[in-house]
C-alpha positions in Angstrom: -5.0 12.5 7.3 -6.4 10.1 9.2 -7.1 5.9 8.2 -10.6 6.3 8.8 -11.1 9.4 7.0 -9.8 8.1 3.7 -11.8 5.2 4.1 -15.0 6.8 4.0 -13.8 9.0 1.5 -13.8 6.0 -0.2 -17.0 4.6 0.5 -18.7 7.4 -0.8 -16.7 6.9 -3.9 -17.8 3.6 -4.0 -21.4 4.7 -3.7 -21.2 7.0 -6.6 -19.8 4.3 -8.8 -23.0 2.5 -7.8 -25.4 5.0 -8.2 -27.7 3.8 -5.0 -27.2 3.0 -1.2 -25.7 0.4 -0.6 -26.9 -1.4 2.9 -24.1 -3.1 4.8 -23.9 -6.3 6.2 -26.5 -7.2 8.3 -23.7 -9.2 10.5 -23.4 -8.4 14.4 -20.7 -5.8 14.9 -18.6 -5.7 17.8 -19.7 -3.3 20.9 -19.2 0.0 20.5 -16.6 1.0 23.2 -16.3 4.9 22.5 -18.6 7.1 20.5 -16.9 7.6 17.0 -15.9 11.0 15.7 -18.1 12.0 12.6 -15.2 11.0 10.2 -15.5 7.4 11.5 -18.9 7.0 12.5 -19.8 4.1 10.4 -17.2 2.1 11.9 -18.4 0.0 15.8 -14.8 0.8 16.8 -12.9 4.1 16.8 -9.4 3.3 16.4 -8.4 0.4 14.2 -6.7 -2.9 16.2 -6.3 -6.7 15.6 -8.0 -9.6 17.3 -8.2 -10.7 20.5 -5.8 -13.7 19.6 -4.0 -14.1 16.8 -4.8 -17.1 14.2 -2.9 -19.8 13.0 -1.5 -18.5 10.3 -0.1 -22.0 9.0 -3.9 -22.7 8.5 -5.0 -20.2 6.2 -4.6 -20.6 2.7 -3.2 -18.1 0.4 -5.2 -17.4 -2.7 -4.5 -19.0 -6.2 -4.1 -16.5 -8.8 -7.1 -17.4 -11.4 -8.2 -15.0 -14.2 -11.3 -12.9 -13.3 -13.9 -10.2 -14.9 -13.0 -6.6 -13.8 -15.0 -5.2 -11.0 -18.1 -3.3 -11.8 -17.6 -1.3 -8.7 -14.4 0.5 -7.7 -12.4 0.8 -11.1 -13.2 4.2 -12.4 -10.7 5.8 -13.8 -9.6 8.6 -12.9 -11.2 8.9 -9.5 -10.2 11.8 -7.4 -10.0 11.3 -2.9 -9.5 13.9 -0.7 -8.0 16.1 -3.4 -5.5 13.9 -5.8 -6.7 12.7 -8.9 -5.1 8.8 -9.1 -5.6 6.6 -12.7 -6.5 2.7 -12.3 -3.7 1.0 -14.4 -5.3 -1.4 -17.2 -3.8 -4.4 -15.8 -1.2 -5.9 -13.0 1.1 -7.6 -15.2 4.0 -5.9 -15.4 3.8 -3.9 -11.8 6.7 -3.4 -9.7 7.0 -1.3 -6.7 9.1 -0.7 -3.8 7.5 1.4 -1.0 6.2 1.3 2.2 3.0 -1.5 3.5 0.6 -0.7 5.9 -2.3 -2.8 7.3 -5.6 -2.4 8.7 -7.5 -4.6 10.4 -10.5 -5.2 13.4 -12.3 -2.1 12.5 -13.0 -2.4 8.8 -13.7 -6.3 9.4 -16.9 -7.6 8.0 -17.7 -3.5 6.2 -17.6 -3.0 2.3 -14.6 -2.9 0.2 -14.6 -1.0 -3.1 -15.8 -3.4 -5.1 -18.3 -4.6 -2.7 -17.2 -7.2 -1.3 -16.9 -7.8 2.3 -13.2 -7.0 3.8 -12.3 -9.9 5.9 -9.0 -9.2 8.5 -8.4 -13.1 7.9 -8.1 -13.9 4.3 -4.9 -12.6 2.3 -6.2 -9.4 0.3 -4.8 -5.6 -0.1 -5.8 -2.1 -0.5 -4.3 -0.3 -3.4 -5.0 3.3 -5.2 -3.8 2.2 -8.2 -4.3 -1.6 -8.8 -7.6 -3.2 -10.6 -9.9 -4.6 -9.1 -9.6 -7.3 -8.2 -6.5 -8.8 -9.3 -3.3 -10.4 -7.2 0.0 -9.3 -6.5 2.8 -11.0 -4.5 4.3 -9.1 -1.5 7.5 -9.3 -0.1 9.0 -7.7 2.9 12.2 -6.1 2.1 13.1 -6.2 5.8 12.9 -9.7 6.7 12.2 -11.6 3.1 9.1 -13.1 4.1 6.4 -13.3 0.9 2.6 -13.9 0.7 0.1 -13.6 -2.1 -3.0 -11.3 -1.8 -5.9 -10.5 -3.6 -6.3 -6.5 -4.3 -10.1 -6.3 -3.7 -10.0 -2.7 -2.4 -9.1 1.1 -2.2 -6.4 2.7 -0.4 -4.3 3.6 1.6 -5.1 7.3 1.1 -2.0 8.8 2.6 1.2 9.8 1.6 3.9 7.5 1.3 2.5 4.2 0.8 1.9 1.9 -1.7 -0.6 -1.0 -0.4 -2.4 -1.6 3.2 -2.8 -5.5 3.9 -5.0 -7.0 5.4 -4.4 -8.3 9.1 -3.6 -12.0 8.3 -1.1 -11.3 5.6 0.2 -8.2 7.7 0.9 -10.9 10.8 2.5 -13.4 7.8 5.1 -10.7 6.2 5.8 -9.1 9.7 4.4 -6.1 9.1 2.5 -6.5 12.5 2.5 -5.3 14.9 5.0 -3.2 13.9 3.1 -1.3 11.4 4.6 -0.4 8.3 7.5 -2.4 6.5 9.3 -1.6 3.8 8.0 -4.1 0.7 8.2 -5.1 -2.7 4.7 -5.6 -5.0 4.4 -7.3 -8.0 1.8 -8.2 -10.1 0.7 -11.2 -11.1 -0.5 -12.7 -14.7 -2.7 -15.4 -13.5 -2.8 -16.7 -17.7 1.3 -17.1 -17.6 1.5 -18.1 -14.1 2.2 -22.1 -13.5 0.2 -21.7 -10.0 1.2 -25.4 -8.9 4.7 -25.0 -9.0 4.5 -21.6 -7.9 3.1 -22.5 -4.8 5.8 -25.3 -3.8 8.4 -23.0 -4.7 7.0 -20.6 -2.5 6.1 -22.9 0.4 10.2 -24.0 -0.1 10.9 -20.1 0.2 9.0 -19.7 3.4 10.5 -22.8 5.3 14.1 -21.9 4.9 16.4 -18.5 6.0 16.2 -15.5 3.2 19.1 -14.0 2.5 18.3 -9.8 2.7 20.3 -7.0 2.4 19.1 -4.0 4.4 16.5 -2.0 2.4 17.6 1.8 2.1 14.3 4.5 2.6 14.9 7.6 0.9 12.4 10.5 0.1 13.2 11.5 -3.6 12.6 15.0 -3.9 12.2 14.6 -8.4 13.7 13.7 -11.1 15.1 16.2 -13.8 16.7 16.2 -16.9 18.9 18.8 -16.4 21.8 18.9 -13.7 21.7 22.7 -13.1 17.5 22.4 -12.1 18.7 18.8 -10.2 21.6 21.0 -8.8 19.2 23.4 -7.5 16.7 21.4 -6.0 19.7 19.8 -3.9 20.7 23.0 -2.5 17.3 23.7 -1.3 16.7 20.0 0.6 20.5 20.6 1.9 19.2 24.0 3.3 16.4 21.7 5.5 19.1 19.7 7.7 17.0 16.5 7.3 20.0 14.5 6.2 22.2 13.8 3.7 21.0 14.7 0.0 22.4 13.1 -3.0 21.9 13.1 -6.5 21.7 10.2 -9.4 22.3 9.8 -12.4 20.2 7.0 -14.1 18.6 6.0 -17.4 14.8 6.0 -17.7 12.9 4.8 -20.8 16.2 5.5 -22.7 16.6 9.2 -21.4 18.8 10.5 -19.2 17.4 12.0 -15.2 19.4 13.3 -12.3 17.2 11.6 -9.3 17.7 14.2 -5.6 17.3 12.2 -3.1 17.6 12.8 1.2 18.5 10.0 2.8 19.0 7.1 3.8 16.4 7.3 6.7 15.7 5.0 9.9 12.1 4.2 9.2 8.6 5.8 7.6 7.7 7.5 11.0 10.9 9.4 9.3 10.1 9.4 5.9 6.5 10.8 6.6 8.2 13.7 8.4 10.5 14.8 6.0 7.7 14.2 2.9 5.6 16.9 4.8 8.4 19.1 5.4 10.1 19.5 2.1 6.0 19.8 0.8 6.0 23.0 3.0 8.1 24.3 1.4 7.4 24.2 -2.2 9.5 21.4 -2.7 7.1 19.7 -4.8 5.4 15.6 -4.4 8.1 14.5 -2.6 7.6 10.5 -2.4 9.5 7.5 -1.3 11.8 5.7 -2.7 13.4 2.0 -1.5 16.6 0.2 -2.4 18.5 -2.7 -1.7 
């Protein structure tokens, strides 16, 4: 599924929660270079890009976590795009994820968000399908160690196997661009416990000095079951695929007992995409991804 697709799945989710047109900005676009399929037709540009030249990122402030109202627009809950039903969590205190960041960038520039607001490639915000709106989360990039604050101010990204899209700036600040995707860690941040002063010098310290990583490990986890003979089972039948090596774990979750089946590790998400889709085909259920250090 296409980037642009989900987006204006979104929009139109948007407009519903809105219950009228909603006119965009009435800002120049850039020329239209190619005429847009019908699935992005909204959009001046086809296929999403960044600038011309790239900003000084030493310039551009990160956002200070500060307590704000809920958005009026873009928090249903549940909401359902292009066929999966997701559930807006109450809050993002408490979040913690591992997964794989995307970005997106040039062609959304200057269009509504979810919550109507205007997406703007240079300010540190995020796309999540989960997240409130708005609220803030800190980033990190497993691969690397870089971190950055955003802002979650919008909806997305609407295909398998990841977790948030940044926006271009903070893509260009973790090293997620131009590469693409990276593997990341989000957590959420509780603006009411959060000592944002001393936060930020610690995290100004962080960025001028070498982080220490260990290589992230990608795997697609097939599920999670309580009992070893239906974990044993679902082994044999990713082992029957060739995709690579299939393991399974045993950990303690919420005080019970799972055996995790998991294929892997794998070289990157071009990969991880790939063997999502094919252990989907065959009945293998929501395969997703899973990252360790």
């Amino acid at each position: 599924m296409s980037r642009a697709a989900a987006r204006v799945a979104t929009l139109l989710l948007a407009l519903t929660l809105a219950g009228c047109f909603h006119r965009h900005s009435t800002r120049p676009t850039p020329p239209r270079a190619t005429q847009a399929p019908a699935t992005s037709g909204r959009y001046a540009q086809d296929q999403d890009s960044g600038p011309g030249a790239a900003p000084e990122i030493d310039k551009i402030a990160e956002p200070v976590p500060k307590i704000e109202p809920r958005s009026r627009y873009g928090n249903k809950s549940p909401y359902t795009v292009l066929g999966k039903t997701y559930h807006v969590l109450p809050s993002c205190a408490g979040y913690d994820q591992r997964g794989i960041a995307s970005w997106y960038g040039k062609k959304f520039h200057g269009y509504t968000t979810s919550n109507f607001e205007r997406y703007n490639m240079y300010a540190y915000s995020a796309a999540s399908k989960v997240l409130p709106l708005p609220c803030y989360v800190r980033v990190t990039n497993l691969e690397n160690g870089r971190s950055v604050i955003v802002r979650v101010n919008d909806r997305g990204p609407f295909v398998a196997n990841r977790i948030i899209d940044l926006s271009y700036v903070a893509a260009v600040k973790l090293g997620v661009w131009p590469k693409g995707t990276a593997m990341v860690e989000v957590r959420g941040i509780d603006p009411r416990h959060a000592d944002t002063g001393a936060h930020r010098a610690e995290h100004r310290t962080a960025m001028t000095k070498p982080q220490k990583t260990h290589s992230p490990r990608l795997y697609v986890q097939v599920g999670a079951y309580a009992e070893t003979a239906n974990a044993r089972r679902a082994a044999n039948r990713a082992q029957a695929t060739h995709l690579g090596r299939v393991e399974i774990n045993r950990v303690r979750v919420g005080g019970k007992t799972l055996y995790r089946v998991r294929l892997g590790p794998l070289s990157d998400a071009d990969a991880a995409d790939r063997v999502s889709a094919r252990l989907r085909a065959m009945g293998l259920g929501a395969a997703r991804v899973a990252v360790d250090n």
